[in-house]
C-alpha positions in Angstrom: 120.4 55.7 64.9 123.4 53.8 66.5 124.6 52.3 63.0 125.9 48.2 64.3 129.2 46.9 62.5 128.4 45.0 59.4 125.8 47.4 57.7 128.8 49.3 56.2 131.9 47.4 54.6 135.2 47.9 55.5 136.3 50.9 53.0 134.1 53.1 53.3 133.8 52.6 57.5 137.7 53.3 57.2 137.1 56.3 54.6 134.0 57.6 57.1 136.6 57.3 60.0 139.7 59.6 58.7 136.1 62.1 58.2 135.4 61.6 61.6 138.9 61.8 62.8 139.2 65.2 60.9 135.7 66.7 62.0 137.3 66.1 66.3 140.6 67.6 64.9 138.5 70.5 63.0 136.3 71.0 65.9 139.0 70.4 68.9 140.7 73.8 67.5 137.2 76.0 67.3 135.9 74.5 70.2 139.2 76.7 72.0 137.0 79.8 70.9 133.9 78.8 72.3 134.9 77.6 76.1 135.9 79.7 79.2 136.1 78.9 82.2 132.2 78.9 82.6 131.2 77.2 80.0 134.1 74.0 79.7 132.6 72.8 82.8 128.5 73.3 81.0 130.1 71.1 77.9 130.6 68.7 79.9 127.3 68.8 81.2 125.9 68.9 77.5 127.4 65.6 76.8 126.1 63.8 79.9 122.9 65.0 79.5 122.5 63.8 76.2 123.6 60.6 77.1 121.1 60.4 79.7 118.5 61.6 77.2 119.6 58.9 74.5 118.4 56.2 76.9 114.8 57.6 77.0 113.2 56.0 73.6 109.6 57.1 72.8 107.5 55.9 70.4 106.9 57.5 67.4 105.1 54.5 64.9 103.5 51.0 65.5 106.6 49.0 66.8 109.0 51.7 66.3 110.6 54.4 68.5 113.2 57.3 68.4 115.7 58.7 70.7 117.5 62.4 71.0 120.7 62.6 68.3 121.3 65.7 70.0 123.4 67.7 67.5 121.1 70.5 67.5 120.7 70.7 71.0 125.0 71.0 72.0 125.4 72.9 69.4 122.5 75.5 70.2 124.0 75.1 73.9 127.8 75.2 73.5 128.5 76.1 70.1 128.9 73.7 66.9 132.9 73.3 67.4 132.1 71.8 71.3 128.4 70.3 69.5 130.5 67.7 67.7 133.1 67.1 70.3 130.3 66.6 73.0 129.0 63.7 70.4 131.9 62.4 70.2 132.0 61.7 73.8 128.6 60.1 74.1 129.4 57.3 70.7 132.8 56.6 72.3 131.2 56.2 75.9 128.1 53.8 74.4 130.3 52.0 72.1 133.1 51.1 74.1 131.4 50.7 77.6 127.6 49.4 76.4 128.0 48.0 72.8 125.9 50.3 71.6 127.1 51.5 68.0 129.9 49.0 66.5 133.3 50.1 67.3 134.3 49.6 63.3 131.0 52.1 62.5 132.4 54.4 65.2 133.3 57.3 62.3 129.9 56.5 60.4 128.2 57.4 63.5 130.3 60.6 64.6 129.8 61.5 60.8 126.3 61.0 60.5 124.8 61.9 64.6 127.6 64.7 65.0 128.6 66.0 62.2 125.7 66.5 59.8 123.5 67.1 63.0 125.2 69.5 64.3 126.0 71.4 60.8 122.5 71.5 59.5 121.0 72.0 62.9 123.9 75.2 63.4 123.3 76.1 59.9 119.6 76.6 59.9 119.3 77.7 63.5 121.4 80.8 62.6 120.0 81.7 59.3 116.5 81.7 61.9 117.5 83.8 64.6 118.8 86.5 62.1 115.4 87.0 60.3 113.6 86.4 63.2 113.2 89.0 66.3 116.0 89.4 68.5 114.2 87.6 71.6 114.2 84.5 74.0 111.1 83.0 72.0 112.9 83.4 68.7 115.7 81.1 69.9 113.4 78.3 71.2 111.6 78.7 67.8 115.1 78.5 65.7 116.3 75.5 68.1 113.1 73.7 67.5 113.0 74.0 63.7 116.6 73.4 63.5 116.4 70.1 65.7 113.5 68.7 63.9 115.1 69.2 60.3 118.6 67.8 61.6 117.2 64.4 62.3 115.9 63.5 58.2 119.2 64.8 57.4 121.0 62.3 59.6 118.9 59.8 58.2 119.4 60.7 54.6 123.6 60.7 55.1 123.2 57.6 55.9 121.6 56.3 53.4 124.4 58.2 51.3 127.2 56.2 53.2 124.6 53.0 52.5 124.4 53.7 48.9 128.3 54.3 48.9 128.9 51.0 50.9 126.2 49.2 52.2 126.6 44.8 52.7 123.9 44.1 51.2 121.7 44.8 48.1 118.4 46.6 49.2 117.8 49.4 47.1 118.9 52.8 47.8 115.6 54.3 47.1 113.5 52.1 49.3 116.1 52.8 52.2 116.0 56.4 51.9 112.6 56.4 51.9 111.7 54.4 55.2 114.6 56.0 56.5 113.8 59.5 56.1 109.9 58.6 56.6 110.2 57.3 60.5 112.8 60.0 61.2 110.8 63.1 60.4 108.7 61.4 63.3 111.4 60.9 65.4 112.4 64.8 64.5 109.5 65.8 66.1 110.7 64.4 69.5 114.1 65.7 69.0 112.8 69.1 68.7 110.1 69.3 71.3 113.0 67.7 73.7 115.8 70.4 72.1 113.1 73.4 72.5 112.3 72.6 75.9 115.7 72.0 77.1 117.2 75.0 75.5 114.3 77.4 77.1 114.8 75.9 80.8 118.6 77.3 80.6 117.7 80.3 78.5 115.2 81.1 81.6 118.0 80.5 83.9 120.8 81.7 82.7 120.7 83.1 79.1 124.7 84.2 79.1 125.8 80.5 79.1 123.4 79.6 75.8 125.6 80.1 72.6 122.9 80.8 71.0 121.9 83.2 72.4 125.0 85.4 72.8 124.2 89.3 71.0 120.3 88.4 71.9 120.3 91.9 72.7 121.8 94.8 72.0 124.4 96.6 74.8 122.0 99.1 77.1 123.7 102.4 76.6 123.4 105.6 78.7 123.4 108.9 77.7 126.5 110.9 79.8 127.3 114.7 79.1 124.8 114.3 75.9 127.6 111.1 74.5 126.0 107.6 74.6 127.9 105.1 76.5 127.7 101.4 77.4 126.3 100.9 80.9 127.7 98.3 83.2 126.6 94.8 82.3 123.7 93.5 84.3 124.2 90.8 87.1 122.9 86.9 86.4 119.6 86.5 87.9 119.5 85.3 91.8 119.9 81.7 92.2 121.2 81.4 88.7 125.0 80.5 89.1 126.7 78.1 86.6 127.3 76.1 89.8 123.4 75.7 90.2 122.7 75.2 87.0 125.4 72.6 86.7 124.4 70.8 90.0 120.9 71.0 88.9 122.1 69.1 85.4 124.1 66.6 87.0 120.9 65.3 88.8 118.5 65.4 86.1 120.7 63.6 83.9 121.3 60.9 86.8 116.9 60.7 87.2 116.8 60.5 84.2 119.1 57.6 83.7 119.1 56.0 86.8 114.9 55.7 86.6 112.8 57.9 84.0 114.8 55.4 81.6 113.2 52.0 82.5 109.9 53.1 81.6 111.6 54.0 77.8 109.9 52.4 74.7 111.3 48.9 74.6 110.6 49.2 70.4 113.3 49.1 67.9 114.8 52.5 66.8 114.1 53.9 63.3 117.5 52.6 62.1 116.8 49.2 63.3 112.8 49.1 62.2 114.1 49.5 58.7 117.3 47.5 59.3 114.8 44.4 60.0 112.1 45.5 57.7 114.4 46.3 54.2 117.3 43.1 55.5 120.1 45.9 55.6 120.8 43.9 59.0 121.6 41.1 57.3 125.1 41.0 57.5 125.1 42.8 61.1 127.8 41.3 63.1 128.3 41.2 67.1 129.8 43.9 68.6 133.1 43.6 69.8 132.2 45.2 73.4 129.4 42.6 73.6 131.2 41.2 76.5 131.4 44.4 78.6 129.8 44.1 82.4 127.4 46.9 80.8 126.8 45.7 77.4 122.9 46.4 76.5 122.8 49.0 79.6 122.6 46.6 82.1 125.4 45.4 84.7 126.1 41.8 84.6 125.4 39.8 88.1 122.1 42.2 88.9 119.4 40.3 88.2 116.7 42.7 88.8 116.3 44.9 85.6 114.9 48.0 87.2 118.2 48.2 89.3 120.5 46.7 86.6 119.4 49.6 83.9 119.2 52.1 86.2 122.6 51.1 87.5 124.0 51.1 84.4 122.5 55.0 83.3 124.2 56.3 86.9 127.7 54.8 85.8 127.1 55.8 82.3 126.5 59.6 83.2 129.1 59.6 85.6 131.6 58.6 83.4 130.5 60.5 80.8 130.3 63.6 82.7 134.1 62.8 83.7 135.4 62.1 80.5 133.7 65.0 79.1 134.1 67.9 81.9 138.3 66.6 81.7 138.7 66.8 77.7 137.3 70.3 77.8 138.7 71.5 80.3 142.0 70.3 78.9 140.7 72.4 75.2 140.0 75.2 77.8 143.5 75.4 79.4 145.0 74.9 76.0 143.6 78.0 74.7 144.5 80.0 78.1 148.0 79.1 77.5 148.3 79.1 73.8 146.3 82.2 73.0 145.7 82.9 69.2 147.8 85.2 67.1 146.2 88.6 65.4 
């Protein structure tokens, strides 16, 4: 749902920018509260994952396929503050180094795949795992429902920012209705992808899952007739953040570096209904178009297996770089800047 420069006019990309700009701000100040020195480095993870996932495009209609947003699946992970700040990484990543998303639709796209993902997703996913049993399944459940519902919601804000300042004159109706249409299928992928993912760490290590912090209640012990909190259990053997980190790292790079040139070559939902309704009319080139990775390829390889996969490695890398330093940097803030009470 990469939104191209040209679909939304100069104002109101501005005006969706200072949003933008205030969501990171917003979200660089919580996401002090949510990292330690466990989970900074697993944030960074989050964000090169997603990356990695974003290149894997499945179908989902006739012509058409869908791709992880991945708001629901950073926030469940890290927490919503980090959530949107891990987005934020991936959209500046793909837009400056791939020309993928227009640089002047850079705040429509944190808005719409960070922000509203990761609120509705957060949002829903809590009110779930408070009605629901306290137990691993119920969080897999919540993450599922939560992912799938967060994708027709990113659809439908933007076709509120469309309706606010769209180039051309399609009407509003007929976009919200193709758009919401092919996303509820693409929701479906989101989830499944957001459920599984969530359960492989939750079976790993269920202390570094957000989400799942308070899943259970303290075991107590009953001492001279007074209950009292026993000692905390150990992580599971073979479970260490370093693992599970190392472990990340090189499914994101398979994932990238190979899984992704068997992807569904189709158009995403955005662009189906870009080409179908003529809201691409007015598109215009990206400004990155020149990059040596524009289109996720590196210029000078001619073989497109390696080119692509090329491309994915370098684009996780980074990512993972950028990503891992800008928390860490939020992390050390907060160790050395602790909050008043």
């Amino acid at each position: 749902m990469h939104v191209p420069d040209g679909f939304i006019n100069a104002p109101v990309s501005a005006a969706a920018g200072v949003v933008a700009a205030g969501a990171v701000a917003v979200s660089l100040r919580g996401a002090r509260r949510e990292l330690d020195e466990r989970t900074a480095p697993l944030a960074g993870l989050v964000a090169a994952f997603i990356f990695a996932v974003q290149m894997l495009n499945f179908p989902v209609a006739a012509g058409t396929s869908g791709h992880l947003l991945g708001g629901a699946l950073a926030a469940i992970l890290v927490g919503p503050w980090t959530g949107v700040l891990c987005i934020a990484v991936v959209l500046l990543m793909q837009g400056i180094l791939f020309a993928d998303g227009g640089l002047t639709a850079l705040g429509v796209n944190i808005t719409v795949m960070g922000v509203v993902t990761v609120v509705v997703a957060y949002g829903l996913f809590r009110g779930l795992v408070l009605v629901l049993p306290r137990t691993r399944r119920s969080v897999t459940v919540a993450s599922f429902v939560a992912a799938l519902v967060s994708v027709p919601a990113a659809a439908a804000a933007f076709t509120l920012i469309y309706a606010i300042g769209g180039t051309t004159d399609v009407p509003v109706p007929k976009v919200l209705t193709a758009m919401v249409g092919v996303h509820v299928l693409i929701g479906i992928g989101e989830a499944v992808i957001t459920m599984l993912t969530v359960g492989a760490v939750i079976a790993v290590r269920p202390d570094l899952v957000h989400g799942a912090r308070g899943l259970t209640a303290p075991l107590k012990l009953r001492v001279d007739g007074e209950l009292v909190d026993a000692a905390p259990a150990a992580p599971a053997a073979g479970g260490s953040p370093r693992k599970l980190w190392i472990g990340g790292v090189v499914t994101a790079l398979v994932l990238a570096g190979f899984v992704s040139f068997y992807a569904s070559a189709s158009p995403d939902g955005l662009e189906k209904v870009a080409a179908d309704k003529g809201i691409d009319a007015k598109a215009e080139d990206h400004a990155a178009a020149d990059s040596p990775l524009a289109d996720y390829g590196v210029k000078g390889i001619e073989a497109p297996r390696l080119s692509g996969g090329l491309a994915g490695v370098i684009g996780v890398g980074t990512t993972l770089a950028v990503g891992t330093g800008a928390f860490w940097v939020v992390r050390r803030r907060r160790a050395a800047a602790p909050e008043s009470v």
